[in-house]
VEXFI-251037 format. One record per residue: residue in one letter; x, y, z of N, C-alpha, C in turn. Coordinates in pm, whole numbers, plus 50000, padded with zeros to 5 digits. Layout:
aXYZXYZXYZ;...
***
This chain:
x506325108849335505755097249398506005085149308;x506375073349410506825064749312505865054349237;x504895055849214504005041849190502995046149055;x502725038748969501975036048828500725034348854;x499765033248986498985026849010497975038749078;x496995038948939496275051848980495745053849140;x494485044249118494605040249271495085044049359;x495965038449413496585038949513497495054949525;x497885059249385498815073749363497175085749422;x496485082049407495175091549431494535086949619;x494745077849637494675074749836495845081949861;x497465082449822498375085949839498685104449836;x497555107049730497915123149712496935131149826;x495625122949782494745127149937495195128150111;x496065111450110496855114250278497885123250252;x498805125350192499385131450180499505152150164;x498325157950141498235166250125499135177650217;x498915175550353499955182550418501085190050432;x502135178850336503095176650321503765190850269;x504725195950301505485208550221506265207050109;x505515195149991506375194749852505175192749774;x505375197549634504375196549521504585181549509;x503485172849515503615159849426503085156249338;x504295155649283504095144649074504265134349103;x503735125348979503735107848962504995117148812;x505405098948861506755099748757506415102748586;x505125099848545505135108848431504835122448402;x504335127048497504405143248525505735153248491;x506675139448517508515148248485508815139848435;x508025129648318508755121848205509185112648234;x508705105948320509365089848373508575079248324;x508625068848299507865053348222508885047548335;x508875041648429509845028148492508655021848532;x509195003148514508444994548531509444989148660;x509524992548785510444987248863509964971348908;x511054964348881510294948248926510734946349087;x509844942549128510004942149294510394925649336;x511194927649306512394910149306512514910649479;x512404921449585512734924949685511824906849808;x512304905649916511954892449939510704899050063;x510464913950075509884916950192509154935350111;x508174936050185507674949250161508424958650166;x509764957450275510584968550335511294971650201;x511924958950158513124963250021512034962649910;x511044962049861510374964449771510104980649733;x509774984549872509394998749854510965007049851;x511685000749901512835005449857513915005549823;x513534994249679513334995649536513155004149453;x511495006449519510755017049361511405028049461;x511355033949563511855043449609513235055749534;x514445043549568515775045649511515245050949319;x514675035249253514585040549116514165053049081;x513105051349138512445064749101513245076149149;x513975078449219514985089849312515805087449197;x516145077849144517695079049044517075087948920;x516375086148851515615088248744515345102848756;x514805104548891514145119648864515335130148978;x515935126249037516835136049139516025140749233;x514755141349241513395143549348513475135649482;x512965139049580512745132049690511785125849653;x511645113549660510635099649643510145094649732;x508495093749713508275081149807507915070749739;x507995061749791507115045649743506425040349838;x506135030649812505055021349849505195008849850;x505304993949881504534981349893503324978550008;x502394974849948501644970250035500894957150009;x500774946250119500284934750082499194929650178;x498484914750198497884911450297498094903350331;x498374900750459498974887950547497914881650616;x497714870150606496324861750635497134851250695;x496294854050791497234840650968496794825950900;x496064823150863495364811150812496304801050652;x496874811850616497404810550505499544814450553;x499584813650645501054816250732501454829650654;x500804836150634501514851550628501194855150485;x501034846550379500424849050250499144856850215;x498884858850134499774867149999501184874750066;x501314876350170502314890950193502664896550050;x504154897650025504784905249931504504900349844;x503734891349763503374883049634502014888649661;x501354896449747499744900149674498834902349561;x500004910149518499924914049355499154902049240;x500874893249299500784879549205500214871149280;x499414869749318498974857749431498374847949324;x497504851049248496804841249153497204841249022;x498584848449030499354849948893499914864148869;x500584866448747501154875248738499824890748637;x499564884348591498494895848582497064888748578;x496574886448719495754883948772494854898748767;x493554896048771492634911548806492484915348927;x491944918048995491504919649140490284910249167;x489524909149060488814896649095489284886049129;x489974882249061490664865248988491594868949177;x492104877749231493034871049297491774871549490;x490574879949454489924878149545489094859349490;x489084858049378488394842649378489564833549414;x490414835049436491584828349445491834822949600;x491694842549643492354837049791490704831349878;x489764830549808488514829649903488594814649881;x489344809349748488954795049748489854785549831;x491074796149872492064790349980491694786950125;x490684792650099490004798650303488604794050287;x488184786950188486984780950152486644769550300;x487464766650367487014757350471487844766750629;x488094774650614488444779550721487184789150793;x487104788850959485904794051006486744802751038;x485154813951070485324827851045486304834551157;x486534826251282487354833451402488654832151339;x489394819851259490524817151228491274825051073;x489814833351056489844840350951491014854950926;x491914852151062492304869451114493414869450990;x493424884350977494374890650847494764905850885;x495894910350823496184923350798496304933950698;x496004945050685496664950250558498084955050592;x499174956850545500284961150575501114967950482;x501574982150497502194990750441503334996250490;x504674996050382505844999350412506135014150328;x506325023850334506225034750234508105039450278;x508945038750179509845042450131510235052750091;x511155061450184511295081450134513055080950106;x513415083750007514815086649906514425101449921;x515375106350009515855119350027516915124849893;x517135138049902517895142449766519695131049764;x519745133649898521175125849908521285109349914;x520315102349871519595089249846519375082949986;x519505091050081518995082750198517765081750201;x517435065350256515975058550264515635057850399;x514275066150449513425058550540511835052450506;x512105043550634511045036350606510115040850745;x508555039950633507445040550749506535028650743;x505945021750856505335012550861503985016250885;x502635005950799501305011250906500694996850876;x499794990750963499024982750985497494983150962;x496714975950951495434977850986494684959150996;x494434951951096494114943451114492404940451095;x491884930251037490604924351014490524914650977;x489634907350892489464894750921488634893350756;x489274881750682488744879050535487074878550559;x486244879750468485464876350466484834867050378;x483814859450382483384848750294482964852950132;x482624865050135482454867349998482244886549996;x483004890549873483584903549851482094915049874;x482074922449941480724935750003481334947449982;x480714955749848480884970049853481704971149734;x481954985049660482504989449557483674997649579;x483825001949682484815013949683486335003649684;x487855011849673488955009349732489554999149572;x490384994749628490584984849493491824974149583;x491994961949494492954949649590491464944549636;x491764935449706491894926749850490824938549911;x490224947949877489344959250004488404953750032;x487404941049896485734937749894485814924050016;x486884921950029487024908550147487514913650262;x488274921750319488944928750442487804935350506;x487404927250633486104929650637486704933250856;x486374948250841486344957350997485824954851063;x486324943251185484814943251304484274958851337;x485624967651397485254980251431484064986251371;x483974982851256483254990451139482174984651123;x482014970251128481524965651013481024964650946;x482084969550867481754966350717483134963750632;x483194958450561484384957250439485644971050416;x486344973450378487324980050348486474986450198;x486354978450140485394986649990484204993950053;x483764986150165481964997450212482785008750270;x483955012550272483725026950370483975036750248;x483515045850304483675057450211485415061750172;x485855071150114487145072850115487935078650201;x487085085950290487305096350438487445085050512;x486855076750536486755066650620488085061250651;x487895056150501489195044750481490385051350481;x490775067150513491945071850478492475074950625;x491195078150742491505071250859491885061350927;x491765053450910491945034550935492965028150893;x493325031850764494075020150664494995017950684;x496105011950667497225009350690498175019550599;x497455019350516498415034050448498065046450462;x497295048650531497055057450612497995059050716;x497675048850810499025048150925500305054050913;x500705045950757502415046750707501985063150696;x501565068250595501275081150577501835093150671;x500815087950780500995097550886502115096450939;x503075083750971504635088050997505505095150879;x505225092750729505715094550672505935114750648;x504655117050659503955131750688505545138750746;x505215129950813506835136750936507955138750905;x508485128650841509575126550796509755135850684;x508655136450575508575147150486508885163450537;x508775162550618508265175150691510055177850748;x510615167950769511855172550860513055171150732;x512985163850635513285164750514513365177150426;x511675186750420511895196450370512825206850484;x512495204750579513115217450707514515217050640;x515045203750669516935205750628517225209950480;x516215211650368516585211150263516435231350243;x515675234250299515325247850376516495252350421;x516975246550515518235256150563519635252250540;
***
């Protein structure tokens, strides 16, 4: 699995369980890569770390980008989420950041997405891509502990409550990487079949 980011490698091993391959994070088989995601879109970001990580280890890889697109802000953070309030911003600093952007925006015009592209490098370096969504709406100020990013403001009418208030069962239903997941599930799945026969 391609990503450094406990987090998210631990939402990732949980959806993923299914799957018919043992998964390691790249230091499990001796990998350190800092892949820089120069990529101009989630799609080539994730596969980016995808490919690297596939070069490095000869493993089928997946990766990941995921960002949040806020209608109010024309599609921003998208692929700069990370860096939105800088380059090593905390998760605070970039939730005080984007709340002070939307500081005069009302709450209907508030609409946002989470969005996930997950990236699979097969043994023969072919890449697919899976997409997942999950739409809500910023909220005025960050509710709840769980999740990490952008989760204490991504606030679920369905739910409501925040992306941090749901539990981890919850959120592994819903999320947008969840979504990607579950196509990805598949693809894993038809990946191992051909590698099988």
């Amino acid at each position: 699995m391609g990503t450094e980011n406990p987090a998210k490698a631990g939402e990732l091993i949980q959806l993923l369980q299914e799957v018919p391959f043992e998964i390691v994070m790249p230091r499990e088989v001796g990998i350190g890569l800092n892949v820089e995601e120069t990529g101009q879109t989630q799609e080539e970001n994730a596969r980016l770390k995808a490919m690297a990580y596939h070069r490095a280890s000869g493993l089928v890889t997946l990766a990941d980008d995921s960002g949040l697109e806020v209608d109010a802000l024309f599609g921003a953070p998208g692929v700069r989420s990370k860096r939105f309030a800088g380059e090593h911003a905390s998760d605070g600093e970039r939730i005080a950041f984007l709340l002070e952007k939307l500081k005069d925006v009302a709450w209907e015009k508030r609409t946002a997405r989470f969005r996930c592209v997950m990236a699979i490098a097969d043994l023969k370096g072919r890449v697919y891509l899976c997409e997942g969504e999950c739409p809500g709406l910023i909220a005025f100020e960050p509710r709840g502990t769980g999740g990490f990013g952008y989760d204490p403001v991504f606030y679920l009418p369905e739910c409501g409550k925040t992306m941090a208030e749901l539990s981890p069962e919850e959120k592994n239903r819903i999320s947008h990487r969840a979504r990607a997941a579950e196509k990805a599930r598949g693809v894993l799945k038809e990946i191992a079949a051909g590698i099988a026969n």
